[in-house]
The first five atom37 places (N, CA, C, CB, O) and aatype in JSON, in Angstrom:
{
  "aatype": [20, 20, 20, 20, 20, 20, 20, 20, 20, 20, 20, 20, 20, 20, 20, 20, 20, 20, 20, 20, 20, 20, 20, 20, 20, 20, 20, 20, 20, 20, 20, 20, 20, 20, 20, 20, 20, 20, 20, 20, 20, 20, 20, 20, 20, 20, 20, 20, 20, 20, 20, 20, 20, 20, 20, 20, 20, 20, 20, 20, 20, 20, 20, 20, 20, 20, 20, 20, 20, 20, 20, 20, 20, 20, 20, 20, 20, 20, 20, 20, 20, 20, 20, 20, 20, 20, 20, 20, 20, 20, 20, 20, 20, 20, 20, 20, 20, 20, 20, 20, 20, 20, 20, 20, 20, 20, 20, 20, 20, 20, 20, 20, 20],
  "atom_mask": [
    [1, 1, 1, 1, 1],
    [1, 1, 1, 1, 1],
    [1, 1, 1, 1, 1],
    [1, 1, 1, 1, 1],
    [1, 1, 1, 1, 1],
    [1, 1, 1, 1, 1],
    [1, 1, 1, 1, 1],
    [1, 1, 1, 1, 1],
    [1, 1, 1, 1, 1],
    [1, 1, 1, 1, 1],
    [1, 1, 1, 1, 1],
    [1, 1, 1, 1, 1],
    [1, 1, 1, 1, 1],
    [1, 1, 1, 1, 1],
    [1, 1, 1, 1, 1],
    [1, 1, 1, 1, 1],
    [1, 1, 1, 1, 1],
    [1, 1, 1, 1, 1],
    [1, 1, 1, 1, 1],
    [1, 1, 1, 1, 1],
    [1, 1, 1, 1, 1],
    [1, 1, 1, 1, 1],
    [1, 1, 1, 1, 1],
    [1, 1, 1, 1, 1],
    [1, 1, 1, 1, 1],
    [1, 1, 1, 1, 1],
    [1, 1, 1, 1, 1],
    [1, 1, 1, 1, 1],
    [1, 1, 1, 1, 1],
    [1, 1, 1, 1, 1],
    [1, 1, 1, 1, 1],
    [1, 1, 1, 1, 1],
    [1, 1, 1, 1, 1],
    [1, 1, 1, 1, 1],
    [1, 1, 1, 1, 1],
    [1, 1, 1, 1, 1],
    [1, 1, 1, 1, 1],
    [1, 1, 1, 1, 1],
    [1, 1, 1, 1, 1],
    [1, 1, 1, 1, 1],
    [1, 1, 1, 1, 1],
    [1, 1, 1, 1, 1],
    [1, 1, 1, 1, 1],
    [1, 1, 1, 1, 1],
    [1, 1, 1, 1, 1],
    [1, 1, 1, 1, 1],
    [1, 1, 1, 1, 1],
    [1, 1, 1, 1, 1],
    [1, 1, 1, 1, 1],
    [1, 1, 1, 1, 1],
    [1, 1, 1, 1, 1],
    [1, 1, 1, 1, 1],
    [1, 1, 1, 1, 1],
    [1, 1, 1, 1, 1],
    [1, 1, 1, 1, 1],
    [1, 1, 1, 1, 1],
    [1, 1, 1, 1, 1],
    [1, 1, 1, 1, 1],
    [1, 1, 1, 1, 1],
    [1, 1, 1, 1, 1],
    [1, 1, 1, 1, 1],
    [1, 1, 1, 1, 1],
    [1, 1, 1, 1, 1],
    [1, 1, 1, 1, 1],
    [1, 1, 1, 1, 1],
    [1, 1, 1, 1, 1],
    [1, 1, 1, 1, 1],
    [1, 1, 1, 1, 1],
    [1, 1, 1, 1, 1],
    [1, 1, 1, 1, 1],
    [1, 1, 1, 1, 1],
    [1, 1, 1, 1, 1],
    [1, 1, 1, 1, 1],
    [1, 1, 1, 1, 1],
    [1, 1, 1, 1, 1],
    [1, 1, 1, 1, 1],
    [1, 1, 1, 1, 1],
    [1, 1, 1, 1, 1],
    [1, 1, 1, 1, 1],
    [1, 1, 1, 1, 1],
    [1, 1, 1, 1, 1],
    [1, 1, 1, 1, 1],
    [1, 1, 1, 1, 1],
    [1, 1, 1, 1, 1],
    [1, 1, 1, 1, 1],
    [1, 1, 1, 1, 1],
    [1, 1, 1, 1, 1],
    [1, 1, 1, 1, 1],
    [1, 1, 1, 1, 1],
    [1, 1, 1, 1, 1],
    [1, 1, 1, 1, 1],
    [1, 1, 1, 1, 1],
    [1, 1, 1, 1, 1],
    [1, 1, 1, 1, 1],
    [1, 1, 1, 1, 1],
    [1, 1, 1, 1, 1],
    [1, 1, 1, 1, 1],
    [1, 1, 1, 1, 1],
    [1, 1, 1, 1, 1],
    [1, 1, 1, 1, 1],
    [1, 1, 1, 1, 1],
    [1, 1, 1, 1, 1],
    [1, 1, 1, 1, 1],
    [1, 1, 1, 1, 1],
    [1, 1, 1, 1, 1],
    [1, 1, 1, 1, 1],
    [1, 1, 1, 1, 1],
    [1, 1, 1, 1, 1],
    [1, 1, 1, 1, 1],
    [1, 1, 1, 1, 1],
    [1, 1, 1, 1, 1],
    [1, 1, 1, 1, 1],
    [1, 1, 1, 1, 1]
  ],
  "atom_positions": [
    [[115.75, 121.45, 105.96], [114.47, 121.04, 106.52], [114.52, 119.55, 106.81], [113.31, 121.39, 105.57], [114.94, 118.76, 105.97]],
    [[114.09, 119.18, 107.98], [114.3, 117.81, 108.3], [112.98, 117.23, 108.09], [114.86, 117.56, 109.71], [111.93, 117.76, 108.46]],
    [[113.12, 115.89, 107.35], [111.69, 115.06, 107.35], [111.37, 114.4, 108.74], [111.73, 113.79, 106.2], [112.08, 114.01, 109.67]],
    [[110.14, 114.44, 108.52], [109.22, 113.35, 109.71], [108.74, 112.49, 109.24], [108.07, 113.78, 110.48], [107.76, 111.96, 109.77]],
    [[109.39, 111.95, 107.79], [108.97, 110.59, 107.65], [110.29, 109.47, 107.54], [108.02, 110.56, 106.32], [111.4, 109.64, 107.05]],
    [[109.7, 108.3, 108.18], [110.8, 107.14, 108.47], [111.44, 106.64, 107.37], [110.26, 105.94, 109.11], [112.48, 106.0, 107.54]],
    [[110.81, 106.88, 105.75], [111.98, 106.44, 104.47], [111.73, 107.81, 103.9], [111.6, 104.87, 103.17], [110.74, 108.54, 104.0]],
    [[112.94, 107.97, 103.24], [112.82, 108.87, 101.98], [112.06, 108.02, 100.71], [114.45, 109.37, 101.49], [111.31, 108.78, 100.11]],
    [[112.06, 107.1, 100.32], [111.78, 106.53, 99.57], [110.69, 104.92, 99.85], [113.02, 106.56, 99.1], [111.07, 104.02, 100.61]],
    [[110.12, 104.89, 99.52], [109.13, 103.31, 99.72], [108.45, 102.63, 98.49], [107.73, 103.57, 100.73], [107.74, 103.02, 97.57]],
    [[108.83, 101.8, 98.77], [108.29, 100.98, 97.39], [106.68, 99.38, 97.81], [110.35, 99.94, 96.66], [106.48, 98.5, 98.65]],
    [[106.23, 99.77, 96.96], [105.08, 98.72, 97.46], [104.9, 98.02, 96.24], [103.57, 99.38, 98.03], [104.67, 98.52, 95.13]],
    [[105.07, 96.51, 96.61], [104.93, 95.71, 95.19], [103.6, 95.08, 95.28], [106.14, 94.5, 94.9], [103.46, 94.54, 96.38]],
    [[102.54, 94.94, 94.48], [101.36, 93.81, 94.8], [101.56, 92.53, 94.86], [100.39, 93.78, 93.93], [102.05, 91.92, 93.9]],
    [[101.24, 91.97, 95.92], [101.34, 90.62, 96.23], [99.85, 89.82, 96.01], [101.89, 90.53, 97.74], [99.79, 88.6, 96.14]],
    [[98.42, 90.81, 95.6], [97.52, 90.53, 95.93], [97.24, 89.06, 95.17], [96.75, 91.62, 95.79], [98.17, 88.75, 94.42]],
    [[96.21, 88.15, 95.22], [96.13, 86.93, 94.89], [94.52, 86.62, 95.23], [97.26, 86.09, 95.64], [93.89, 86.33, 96.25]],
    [[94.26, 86.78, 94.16], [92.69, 86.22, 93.81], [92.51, 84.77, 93.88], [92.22, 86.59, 92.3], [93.51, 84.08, 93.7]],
    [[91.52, 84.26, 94.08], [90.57, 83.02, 93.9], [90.96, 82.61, 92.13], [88.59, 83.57, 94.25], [91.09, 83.23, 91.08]],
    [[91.01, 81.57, 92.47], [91.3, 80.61, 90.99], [89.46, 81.53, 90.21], [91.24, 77.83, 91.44], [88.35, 81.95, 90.54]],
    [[90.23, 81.35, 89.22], [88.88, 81.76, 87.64], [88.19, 82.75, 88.57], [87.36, 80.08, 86.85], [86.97, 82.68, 88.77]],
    [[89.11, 83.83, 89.23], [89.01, 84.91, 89.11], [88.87, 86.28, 87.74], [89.77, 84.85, 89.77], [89.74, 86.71, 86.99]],
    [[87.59, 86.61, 87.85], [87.36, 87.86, 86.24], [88.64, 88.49, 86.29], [85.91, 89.41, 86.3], [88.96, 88.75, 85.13]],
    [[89.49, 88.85, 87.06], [90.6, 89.37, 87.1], [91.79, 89.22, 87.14], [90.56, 89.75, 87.57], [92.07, 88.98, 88.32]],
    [[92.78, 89.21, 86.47], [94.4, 88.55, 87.26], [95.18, 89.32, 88.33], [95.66, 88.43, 86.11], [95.19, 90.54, 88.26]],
    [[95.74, 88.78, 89.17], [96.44, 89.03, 90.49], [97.48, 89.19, 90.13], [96.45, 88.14, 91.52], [97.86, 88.48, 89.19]],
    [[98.15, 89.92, 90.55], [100.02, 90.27, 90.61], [100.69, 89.29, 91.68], [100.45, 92.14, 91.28], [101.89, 89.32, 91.97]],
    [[99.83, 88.49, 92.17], [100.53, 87.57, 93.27], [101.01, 85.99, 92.69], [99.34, 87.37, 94.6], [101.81, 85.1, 92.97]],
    [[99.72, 86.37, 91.48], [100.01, 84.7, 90.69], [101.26, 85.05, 89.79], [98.47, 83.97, 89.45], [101.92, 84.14, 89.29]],
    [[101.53, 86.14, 89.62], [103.03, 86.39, 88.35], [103.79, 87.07, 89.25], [102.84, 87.53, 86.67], [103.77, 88.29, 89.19]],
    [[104.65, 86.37, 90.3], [105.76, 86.33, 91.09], [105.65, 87.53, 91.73], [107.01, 86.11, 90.41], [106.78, 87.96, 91.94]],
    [[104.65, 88.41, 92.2], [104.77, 89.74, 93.16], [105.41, 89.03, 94.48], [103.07, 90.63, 93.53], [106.19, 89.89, 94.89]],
    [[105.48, 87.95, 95.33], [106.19, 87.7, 96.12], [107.95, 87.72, 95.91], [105.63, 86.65, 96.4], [108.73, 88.18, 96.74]],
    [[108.29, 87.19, 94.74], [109.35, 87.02, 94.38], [109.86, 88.47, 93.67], [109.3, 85.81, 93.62], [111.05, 88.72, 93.82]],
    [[109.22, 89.21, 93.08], [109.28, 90.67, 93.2], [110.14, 91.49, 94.5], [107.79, 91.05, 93.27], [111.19, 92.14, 94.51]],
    [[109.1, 91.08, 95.62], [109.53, 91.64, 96.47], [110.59, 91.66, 96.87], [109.07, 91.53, 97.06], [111.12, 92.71, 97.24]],
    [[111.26, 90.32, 96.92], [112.2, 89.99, 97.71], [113.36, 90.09, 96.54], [111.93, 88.59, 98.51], [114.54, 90.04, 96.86]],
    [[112.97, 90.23, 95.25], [114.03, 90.74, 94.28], [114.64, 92.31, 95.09], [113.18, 91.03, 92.5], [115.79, 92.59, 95.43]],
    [[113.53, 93.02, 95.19], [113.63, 94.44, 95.44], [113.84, 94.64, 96.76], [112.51, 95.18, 95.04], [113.56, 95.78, 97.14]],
    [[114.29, 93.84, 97.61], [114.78, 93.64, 98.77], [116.62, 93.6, 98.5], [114.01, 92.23, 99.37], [117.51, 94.4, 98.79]],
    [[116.6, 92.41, 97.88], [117.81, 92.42, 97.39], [118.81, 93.48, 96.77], [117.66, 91.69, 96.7], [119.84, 94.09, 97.07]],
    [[118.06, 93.38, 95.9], [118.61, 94.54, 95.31], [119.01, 95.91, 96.23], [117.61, 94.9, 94.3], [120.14, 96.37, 96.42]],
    [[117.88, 96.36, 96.67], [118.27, 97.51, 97.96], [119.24, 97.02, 98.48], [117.25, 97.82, 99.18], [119.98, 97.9, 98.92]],
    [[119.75, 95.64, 98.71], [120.62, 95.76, 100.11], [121.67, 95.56, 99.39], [120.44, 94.71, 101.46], [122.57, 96.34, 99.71]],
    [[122.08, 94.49, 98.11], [123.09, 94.7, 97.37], [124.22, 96.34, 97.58], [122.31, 94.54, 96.01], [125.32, 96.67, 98.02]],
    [[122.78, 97.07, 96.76], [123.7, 98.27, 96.47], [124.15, 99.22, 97.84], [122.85, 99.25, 95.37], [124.69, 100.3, 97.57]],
    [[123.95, 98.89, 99.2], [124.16, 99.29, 100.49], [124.15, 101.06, 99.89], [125.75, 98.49, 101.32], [125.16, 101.72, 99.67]],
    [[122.52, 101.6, 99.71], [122.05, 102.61, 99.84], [122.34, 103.87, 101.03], [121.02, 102.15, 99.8], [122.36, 103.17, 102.04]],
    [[122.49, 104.79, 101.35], [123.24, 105.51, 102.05], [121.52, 105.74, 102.15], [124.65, 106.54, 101.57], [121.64, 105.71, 103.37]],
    [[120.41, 105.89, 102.01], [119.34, 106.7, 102.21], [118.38, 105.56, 103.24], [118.63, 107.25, 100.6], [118.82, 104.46, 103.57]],
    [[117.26, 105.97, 103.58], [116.4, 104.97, 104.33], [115.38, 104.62, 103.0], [115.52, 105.71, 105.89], [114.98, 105.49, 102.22]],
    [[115.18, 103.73, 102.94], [113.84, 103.06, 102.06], [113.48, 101.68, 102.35], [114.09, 103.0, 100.46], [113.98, 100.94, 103.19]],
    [[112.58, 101.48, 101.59], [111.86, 100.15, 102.51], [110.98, 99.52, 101.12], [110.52, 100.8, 104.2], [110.03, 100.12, 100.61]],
    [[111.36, 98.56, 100.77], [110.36, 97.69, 99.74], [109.63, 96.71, 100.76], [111.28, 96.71, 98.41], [109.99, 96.0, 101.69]],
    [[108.56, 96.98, 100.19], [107.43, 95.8, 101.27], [105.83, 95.35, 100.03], [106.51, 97.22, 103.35], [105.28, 96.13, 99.25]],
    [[105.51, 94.01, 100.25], [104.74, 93.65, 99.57], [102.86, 94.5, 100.19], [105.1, 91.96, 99.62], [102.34, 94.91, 101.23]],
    [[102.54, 94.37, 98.89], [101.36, 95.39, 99.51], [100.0, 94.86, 98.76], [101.67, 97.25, 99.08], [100.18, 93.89, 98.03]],
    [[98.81, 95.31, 98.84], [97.57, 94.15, 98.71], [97.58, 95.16, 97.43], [95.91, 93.86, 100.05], [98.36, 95.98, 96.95]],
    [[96.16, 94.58, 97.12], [96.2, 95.22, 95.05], [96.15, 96.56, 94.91], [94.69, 94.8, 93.89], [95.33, 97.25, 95.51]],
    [[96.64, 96.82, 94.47], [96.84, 98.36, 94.08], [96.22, 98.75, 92.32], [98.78, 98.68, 94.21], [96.74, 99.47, 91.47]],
    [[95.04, 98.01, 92.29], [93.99, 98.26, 91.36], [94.04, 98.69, 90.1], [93.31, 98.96, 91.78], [93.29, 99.43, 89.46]],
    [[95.58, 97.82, 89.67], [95.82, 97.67, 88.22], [96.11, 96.51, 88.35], [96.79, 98.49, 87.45], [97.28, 96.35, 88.7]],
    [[95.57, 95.69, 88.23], [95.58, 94.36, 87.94], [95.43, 93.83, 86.61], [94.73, 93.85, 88.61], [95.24, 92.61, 86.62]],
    [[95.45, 94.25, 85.69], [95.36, 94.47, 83.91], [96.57, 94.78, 83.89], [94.34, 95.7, 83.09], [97.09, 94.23, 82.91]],
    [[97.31, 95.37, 84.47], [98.8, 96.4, 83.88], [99.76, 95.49, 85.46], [98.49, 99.19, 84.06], [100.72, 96.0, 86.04]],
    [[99.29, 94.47, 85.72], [100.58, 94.22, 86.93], [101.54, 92.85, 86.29], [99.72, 93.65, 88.85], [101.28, 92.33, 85.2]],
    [[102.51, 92.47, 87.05], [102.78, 93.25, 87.86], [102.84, 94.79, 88.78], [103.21, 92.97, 87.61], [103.78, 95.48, 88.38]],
    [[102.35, 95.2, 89.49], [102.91, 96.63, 89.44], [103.74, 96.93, 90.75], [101.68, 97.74, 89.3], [103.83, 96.21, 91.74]],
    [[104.23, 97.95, 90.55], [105.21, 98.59, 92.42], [104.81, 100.02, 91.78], [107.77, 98.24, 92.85], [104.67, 100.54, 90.67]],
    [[104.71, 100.31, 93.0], [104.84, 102.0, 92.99], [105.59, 102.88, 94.12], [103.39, 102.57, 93.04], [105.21, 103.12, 95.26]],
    [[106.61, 103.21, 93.56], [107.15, 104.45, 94.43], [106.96, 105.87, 95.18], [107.74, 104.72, 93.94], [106.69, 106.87, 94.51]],
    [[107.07, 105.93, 96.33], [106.88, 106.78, 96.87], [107.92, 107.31, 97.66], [105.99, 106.56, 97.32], [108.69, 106.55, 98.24]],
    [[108.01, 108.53, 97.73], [106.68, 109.78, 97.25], [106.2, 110.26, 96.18], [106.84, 110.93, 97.58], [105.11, 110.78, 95.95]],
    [[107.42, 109.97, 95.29], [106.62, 110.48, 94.1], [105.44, 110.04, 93.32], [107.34, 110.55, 93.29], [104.77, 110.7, 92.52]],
    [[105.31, 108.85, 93.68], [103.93, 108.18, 93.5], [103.71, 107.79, 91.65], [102.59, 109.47, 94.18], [102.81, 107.94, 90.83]],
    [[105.28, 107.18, 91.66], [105.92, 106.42, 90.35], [105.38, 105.36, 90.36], [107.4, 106.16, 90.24], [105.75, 104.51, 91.17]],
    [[104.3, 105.08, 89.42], [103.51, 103.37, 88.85], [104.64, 102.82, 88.39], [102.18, 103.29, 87.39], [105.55, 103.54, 87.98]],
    [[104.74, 101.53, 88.4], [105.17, 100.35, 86.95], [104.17, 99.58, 86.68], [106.41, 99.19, 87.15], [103.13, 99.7, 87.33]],
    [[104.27, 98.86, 85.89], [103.34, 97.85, 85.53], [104.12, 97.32, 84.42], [101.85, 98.32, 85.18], [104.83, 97.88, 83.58]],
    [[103.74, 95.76, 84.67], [104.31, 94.3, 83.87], [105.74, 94.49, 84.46], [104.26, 94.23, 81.81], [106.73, 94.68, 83.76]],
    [[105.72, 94.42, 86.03], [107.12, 94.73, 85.95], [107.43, 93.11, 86.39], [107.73, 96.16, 87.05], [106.94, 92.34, 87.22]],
    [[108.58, 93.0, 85.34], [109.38, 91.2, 85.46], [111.19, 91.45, 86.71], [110.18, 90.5, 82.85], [111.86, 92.42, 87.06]],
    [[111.26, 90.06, 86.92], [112.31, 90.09, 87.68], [113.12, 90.67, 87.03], [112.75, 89.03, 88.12], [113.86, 91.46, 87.62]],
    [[113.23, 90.52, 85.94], [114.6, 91.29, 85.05], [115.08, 92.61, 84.91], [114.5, 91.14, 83.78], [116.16, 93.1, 84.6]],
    [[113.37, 93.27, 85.42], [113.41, 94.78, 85.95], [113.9, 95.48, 87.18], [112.28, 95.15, 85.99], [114.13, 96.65, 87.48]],
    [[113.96, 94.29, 87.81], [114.09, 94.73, 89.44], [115.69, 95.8, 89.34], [114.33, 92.89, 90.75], [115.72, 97.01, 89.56]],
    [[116.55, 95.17, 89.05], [117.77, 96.33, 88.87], [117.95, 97.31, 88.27], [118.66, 96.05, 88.51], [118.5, 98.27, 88.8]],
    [[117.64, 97.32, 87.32], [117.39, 98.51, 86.36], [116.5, 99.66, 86.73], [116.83, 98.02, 85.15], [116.74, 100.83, 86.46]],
    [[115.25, 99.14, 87.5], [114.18, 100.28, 88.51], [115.12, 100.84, 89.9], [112.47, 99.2, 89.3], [115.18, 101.99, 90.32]],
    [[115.61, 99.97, 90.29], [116.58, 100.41, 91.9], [117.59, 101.11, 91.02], [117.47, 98.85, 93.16], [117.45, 102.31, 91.24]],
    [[118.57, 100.92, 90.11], [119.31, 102.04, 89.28], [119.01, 103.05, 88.98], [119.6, 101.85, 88.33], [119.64, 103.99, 89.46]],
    [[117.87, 103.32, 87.99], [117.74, 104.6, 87.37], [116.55, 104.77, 88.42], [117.47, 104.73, 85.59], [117.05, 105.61, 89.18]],
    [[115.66, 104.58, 88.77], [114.48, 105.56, 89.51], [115.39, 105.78, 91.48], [112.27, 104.24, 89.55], [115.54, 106.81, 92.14]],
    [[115.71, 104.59, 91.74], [115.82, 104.8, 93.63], [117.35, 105.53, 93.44], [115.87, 102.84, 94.95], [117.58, 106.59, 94.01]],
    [[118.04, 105.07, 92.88], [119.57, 105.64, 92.87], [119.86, 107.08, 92.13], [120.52, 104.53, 92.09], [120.08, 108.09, 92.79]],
    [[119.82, 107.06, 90.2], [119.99, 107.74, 89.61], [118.34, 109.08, 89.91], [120.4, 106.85, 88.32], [118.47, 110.27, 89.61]],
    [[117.23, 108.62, 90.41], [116.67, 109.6, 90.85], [115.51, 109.66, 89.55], [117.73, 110.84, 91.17], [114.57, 110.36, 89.93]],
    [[115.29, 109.14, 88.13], [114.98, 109.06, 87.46], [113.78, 107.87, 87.28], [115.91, 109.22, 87.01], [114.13, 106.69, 87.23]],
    [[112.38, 108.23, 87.2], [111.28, 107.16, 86.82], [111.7, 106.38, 85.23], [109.61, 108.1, 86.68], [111.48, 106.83, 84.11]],
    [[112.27, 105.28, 85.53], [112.36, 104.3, 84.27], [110.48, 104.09, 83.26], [113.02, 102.42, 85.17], [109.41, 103.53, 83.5]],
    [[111.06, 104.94, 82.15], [109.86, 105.71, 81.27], [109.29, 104.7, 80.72], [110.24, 106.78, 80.12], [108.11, 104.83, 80.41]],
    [[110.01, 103.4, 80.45], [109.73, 102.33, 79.72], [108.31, 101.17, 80.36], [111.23, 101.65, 79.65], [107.46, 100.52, 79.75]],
    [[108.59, 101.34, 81.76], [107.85, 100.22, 82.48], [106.6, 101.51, 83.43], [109.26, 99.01, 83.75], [105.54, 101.14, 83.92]],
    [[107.09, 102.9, 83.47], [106.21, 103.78, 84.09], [104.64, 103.42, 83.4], [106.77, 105.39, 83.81], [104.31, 103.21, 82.24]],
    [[103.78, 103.44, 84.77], [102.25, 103.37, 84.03], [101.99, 104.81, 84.14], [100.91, 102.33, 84.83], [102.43, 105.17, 85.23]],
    [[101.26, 106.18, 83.27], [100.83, 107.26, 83.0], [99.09, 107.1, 83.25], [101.4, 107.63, 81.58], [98.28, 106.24, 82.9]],
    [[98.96, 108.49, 84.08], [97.11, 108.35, 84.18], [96.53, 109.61, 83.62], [96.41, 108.24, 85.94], [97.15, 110.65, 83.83]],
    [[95.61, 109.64, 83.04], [94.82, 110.89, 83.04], [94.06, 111.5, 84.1], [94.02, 110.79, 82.2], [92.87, 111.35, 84.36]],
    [[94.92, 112.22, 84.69], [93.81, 113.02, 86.23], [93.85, 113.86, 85.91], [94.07, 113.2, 87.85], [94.03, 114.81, 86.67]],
    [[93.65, 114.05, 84.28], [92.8, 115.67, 84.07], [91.36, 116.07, 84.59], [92.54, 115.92, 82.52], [90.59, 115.83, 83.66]],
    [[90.72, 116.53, 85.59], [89.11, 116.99, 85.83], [88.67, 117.32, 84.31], [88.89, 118.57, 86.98], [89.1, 118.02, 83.39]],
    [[87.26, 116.16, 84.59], [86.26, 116.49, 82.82], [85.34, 117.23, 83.25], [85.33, 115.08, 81.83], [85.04, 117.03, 84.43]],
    [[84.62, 118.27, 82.54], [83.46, 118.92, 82.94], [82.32, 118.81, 82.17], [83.68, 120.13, 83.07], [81.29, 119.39, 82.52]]
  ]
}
């Protein structure tokens, strides 16, 4: 079956960046730019045989738990993710195929009644 979508894989890191003495912290003030371009690197380092695409992306509404990136399709969270992670996430989740369990954020989308 052939896809109709342009990556197998996509990664979106928050770059978002709040107003100083913002109630909230930004993933843009704790290196989500430099994130990105870690996870740029890294992709091109390992000269991937697949299509994927890391690109910086506005808040993705964990800003308590960011850094964050999330993968897609499978729609794999991280959070607090540091430069030091950047290889170890392109290893075991984009390459070995495996969500790195350690930095994964988990949600409850159980329906309450």
């Amino acid at each position: 079956m052939e896809s109709n979508l342009k990556y197998e894989k996509h990664l979106f890191i928050c770059t978002n960046q709040r107003p100083e003495n913002a109630p909230r912290p930004s993933c843009g003030e704790q290196h989500g730019l430099a994130l990105v371009a870690a996870f740029k690197k890294a992709i091109k380092d390992k000269q991937l045989n697949i299509p994927i695409r890391a690109q910086r992306a506005g808040c993705l509404d964990l800003c308590e738990q960011g850094p964050t990136v999330v993968v897609y399709p499978e729609g794999v969270f991280y959070g607090n993710v540091q430069l030091e992670d950047v290889e170890e996430i392109v290893e075991e989740h984009i390459v070995n195929g495996k969500p790195l369990e350690r930095l994964r954020l988990k949600f409850d989308n159980s329906v309450k009644s």
